[in-house]
Each structure stands twice: as structure tokens, then as C-alpha cells.
C-alpha positions in Angstrom: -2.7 -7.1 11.3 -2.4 -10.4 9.5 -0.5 -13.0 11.5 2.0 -14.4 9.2 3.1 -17.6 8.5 6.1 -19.0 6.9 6.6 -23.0 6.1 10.0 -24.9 6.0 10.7 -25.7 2.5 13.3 -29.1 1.5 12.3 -28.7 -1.9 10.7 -26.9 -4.9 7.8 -29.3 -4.6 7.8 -27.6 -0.7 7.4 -24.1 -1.6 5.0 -24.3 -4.0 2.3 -26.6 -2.0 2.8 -23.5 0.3 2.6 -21.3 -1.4 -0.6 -22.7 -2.9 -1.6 -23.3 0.9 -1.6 -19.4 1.5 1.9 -19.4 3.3 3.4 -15.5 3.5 6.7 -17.0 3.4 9.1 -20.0 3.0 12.3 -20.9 5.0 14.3 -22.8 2.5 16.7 -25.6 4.3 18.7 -28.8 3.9 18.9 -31.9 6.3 15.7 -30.8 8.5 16.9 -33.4 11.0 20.0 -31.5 11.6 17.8 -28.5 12.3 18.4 -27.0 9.1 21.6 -26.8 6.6 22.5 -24.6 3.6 20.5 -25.9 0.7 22.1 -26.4 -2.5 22.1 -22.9 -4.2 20.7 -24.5 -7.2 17.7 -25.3 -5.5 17.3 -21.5 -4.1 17.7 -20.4 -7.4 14.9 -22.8 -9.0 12.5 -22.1 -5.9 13.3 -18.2 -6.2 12.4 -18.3 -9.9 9.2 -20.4 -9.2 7.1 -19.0 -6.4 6.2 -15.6 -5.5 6.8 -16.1 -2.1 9.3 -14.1 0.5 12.0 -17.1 0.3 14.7 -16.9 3.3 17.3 -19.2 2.7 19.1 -20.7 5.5 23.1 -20.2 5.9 24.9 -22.4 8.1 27.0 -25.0 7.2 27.2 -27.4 10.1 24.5 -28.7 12.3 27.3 -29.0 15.4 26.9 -25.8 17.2 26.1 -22.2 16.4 29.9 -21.4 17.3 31.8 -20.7 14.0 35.9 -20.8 13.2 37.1 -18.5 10.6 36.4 -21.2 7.8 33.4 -21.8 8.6 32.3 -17.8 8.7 34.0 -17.6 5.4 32.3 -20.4 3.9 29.1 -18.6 4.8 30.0 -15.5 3.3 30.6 -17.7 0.4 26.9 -18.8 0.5 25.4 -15.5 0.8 27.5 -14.2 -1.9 25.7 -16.9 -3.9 22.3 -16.1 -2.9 22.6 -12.4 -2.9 22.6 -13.2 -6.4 18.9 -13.9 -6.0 15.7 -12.0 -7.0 14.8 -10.3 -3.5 17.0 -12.5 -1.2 16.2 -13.3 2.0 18.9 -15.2 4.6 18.3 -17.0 7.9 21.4 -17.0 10.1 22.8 -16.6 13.4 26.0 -17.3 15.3 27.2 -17.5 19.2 30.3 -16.8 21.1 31.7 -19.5 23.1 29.9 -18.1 26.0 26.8 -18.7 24.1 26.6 -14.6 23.0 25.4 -13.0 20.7 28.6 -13.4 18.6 28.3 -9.6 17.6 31.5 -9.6 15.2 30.7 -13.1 13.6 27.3 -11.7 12.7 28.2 -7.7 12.0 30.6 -9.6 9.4 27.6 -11.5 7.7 25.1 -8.9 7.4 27.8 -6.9 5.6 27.9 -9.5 3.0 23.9 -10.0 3.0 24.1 -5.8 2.2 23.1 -5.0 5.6 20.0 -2.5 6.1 18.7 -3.5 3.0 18.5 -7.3 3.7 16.0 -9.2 4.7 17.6 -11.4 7.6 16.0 -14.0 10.3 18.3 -14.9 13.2 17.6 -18.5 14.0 16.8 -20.6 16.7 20.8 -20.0 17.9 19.0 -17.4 20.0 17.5 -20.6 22.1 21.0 -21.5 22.9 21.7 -18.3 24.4 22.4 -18.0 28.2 20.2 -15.0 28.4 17.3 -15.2 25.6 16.5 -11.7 26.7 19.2 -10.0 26.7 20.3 -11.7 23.1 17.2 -10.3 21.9 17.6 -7.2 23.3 21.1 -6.7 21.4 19.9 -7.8 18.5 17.6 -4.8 18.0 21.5 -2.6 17.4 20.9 -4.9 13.8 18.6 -3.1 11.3 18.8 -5.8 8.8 17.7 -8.7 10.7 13.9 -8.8 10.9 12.7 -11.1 13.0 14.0 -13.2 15.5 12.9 -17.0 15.3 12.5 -18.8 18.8 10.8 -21.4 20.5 11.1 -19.4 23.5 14.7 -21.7 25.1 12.5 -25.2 25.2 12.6 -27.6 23.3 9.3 -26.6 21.1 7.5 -23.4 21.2 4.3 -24.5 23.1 6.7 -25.0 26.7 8.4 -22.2 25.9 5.1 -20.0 25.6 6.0 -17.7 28.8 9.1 -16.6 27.4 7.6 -15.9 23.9 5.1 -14.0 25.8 7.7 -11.8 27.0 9.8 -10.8 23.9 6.7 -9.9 22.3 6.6 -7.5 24.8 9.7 -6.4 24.4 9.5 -6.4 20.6 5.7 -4.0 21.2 7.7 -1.6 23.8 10.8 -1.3 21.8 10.7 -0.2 18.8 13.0 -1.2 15.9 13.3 -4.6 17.4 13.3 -7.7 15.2 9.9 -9.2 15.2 9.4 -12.4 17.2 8.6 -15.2 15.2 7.7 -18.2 17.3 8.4 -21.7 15.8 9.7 -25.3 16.5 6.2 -28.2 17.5 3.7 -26.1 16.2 0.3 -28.0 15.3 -2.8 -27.1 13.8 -4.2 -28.0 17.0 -2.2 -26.1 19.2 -2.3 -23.4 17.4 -5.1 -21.1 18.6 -4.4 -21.5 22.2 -0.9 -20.6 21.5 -1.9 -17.1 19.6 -3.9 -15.8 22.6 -1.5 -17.4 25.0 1.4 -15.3 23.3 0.3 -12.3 21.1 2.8 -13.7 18.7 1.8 -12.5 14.9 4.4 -14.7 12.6 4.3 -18.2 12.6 6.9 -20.8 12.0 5.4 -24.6 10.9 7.8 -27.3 9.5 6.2 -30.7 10.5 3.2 -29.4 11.5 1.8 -29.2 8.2 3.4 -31.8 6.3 1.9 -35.0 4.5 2.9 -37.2 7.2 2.3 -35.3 11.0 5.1 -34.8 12.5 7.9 -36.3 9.6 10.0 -33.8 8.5 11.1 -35.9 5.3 7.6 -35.9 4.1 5.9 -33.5 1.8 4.5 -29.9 2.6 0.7 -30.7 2.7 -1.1 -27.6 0.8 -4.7 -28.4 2.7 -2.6 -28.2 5.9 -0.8 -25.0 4.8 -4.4 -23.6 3.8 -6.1 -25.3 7.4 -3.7 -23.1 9.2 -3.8 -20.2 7.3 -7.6 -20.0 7.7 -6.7 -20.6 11.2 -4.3 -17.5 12.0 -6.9 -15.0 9.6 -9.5 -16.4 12.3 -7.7 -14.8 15.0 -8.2 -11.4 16.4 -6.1 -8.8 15.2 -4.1 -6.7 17.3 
């Protein structure tokens, strides 16, 4: 099975160098320092009618907390209203209680505006924040719409939090109807393949890793890096 690989995208310029890099897919952001903010919906819709890539457009209007008030959840059904109006939409959200939850009425009310089974949702890297990764996984399997879950296993970046990665992908194989378990977050080109082996991970999240300037998230999407890494993942044993 081909390991796929999706590439943070700031801009149309973004999503097309990845898309010319080989990328399966493109999480489209705002404010990547803020670990990624609703883009401008005219942006989505220009990237959307540009690139045939899966494009999964973030939703979340603060970079604060994952903890959201009732004007905040409705500004985000707002949002996805908006980009529901999109060819094929695709969303990238995810919300915590208090308690650091699975906020399982802020998100139930989301995924009924994204159209529910028939969207195509990520839950972010709120899971990280959770006070049991596990278990938060776990429940999130009781959501047919979200896909895949995107984590950098509780650490900081995905490489410390390997063991933990390791783990939910064996919860995802065991269990199925489980979102899939895309690791992300300090990803290189370099550490790359020992990752893969180390985790049995088969979807890839790279946002610095494989733009212009290593490791700064305001510079461009490099399409050699994109296409270095993709012949990188289709060099690794299938599973």
C-alpha cells in the first residue's frame, strides 16, 4: 500500500509545487507559526479550483487552545459552511473539553455541518493535548467521517513521540473503522526512513521539512523536496 503524504500548504504557490512534487494531499492553513489558522476562503477556493490534489482545509479560528466557547464553535460552522461549498471538500479540525477530552458534543456539532459520513475530516494535533492520547483515539473511531487522526505521538515532534505512534498504529490495524494515523510535526527527509520502520505509519505529514528554506515555515514548498520524499516513502516496504 502506498504510504501517503500530504504537505502544508500557505498558499496557491504551496499546493501546486506539491502537487508537482508527487504530494497525495495538501493541508491548507493560515499563520503556520500559530500551528495553523483558517485560511482565507478565497484562497481555498483558488487552490481547490487549481490542483487536483485531496485539499483539507483547516478550521479553527484561534491558535490559544483547542477549547472552544459557543462563538467560537459557531464561527467555525461558519467556515465549513463556506468550504462545503468546495469541489470535494476536505476539513481539518478538532476540539477539547476543559479536561483536555475529546470534546464529543463540540465535534458531533461540526461534523454535522461538514455532512458527516460523507466528509472527508482530519482531527488535528488537538489529540496531542489530550490527557489520554489513547483513549482520545480510541473514541474517535465512534466518528465515521473523520479519517485520520494527525499526531506527533504527545511530544513535541513526531520522531520523540515514535513509541506512541507505534502504538496507535496498532490500534488503528486491530480495530477496524478507526481513523488512520497520520504522523506529523519535525519530519525530515533525513529522518524519514528510520521513522517508517520504526512506526509502521503509512501517511505522512511534512510542513517544514520540505520547504525552500529547512526548517522555515514562511518559506516556499520546495517541489524537488516534495518529489525527494515521495521517492523516499514509494522506496519503503509495503505492508
Amino acid at each position: 500500500m502506498r504510504i501517503k503524504l500530504e504537505v502544508i500548504a500557505l498558499s496557491l504557490e504551496d499546493a501546486l509545487a506539491a502537487e508537482e512534487g508527487g504530494a497525495d494531499r495538501i493541508e491548507l492553513i493560515a499563520a503556520m507559526e500559530q500551528g495553523g489558522l483558517t485560511p482565507p476562503i478565497e484562497l481555498a477556493e483558488r487552490v481547490a479550483a487549481r490542483t487536483k490534489l485531496d485539499v483539507q482545509v483547516m478550521v479553527r479560528p484561534h491558535g490559544r487552545s483547542f477549547v472552544y466557547g459557543e462563538p467560537e464553535l459557531e464561527r467555525m460552522a461558519e467556515d465549513i459552511r463556506a468550504i462545503r461549498r468546495l469541489d470535494k471538500p476536505g476539513f481539518v479540525l478538532g476540539c477539547l473539553t476543559p479536561d483536555k477530552r475529546v470534546d464529543s458534543r463540540a465535534l458531533s456539532r461540526l461534523l454535522a455541518e461538514a455532512g458527516e459520513s460523507g466528509a472527508r475530516v482530519t482531527f488535528h494535533r488537538a489529540i496531542d493535548e489530550a490527557t489520554d492520547l489513547e483513549q482520545a483515539y480510541c473514541e474517535l473511531g465512534a466518528f465515521p467521517a473523520i479519517r485520520r487522526v494527525l499526531t506527533s505521538g504527545g511530544a513535541p515532534a513526531a520522531p520523540a513521540g515514535a513509541a506512541l505512534i507505534r502504538r496507535l498504529r496498532q490500534l488503528e490495524a486491530a480495530m477496524p473503522g478507526t481513523p488512520a494515523v497520520m504522523a506529523g510535526s519535525g519530519l525530515t527527509i533525513e529522518t524519514l526512513p528510520g521513522f517508517l520502520i520504526e512506526t509502521g505509519v503509512r501517511e505522512v505529514h511534512l510542513g517544514t521539512g520540505v520547504r525552500s528554506l529547512d526548517g522555515a515555515g514562511r518559506s516556499r514548498v520546495d517541489p524537488r523536496k516534495v518529489a525527494k520524499v515521495r521517492e523516499l516513502l514509494d522506496r519503503m516496504p509495503t505492508r
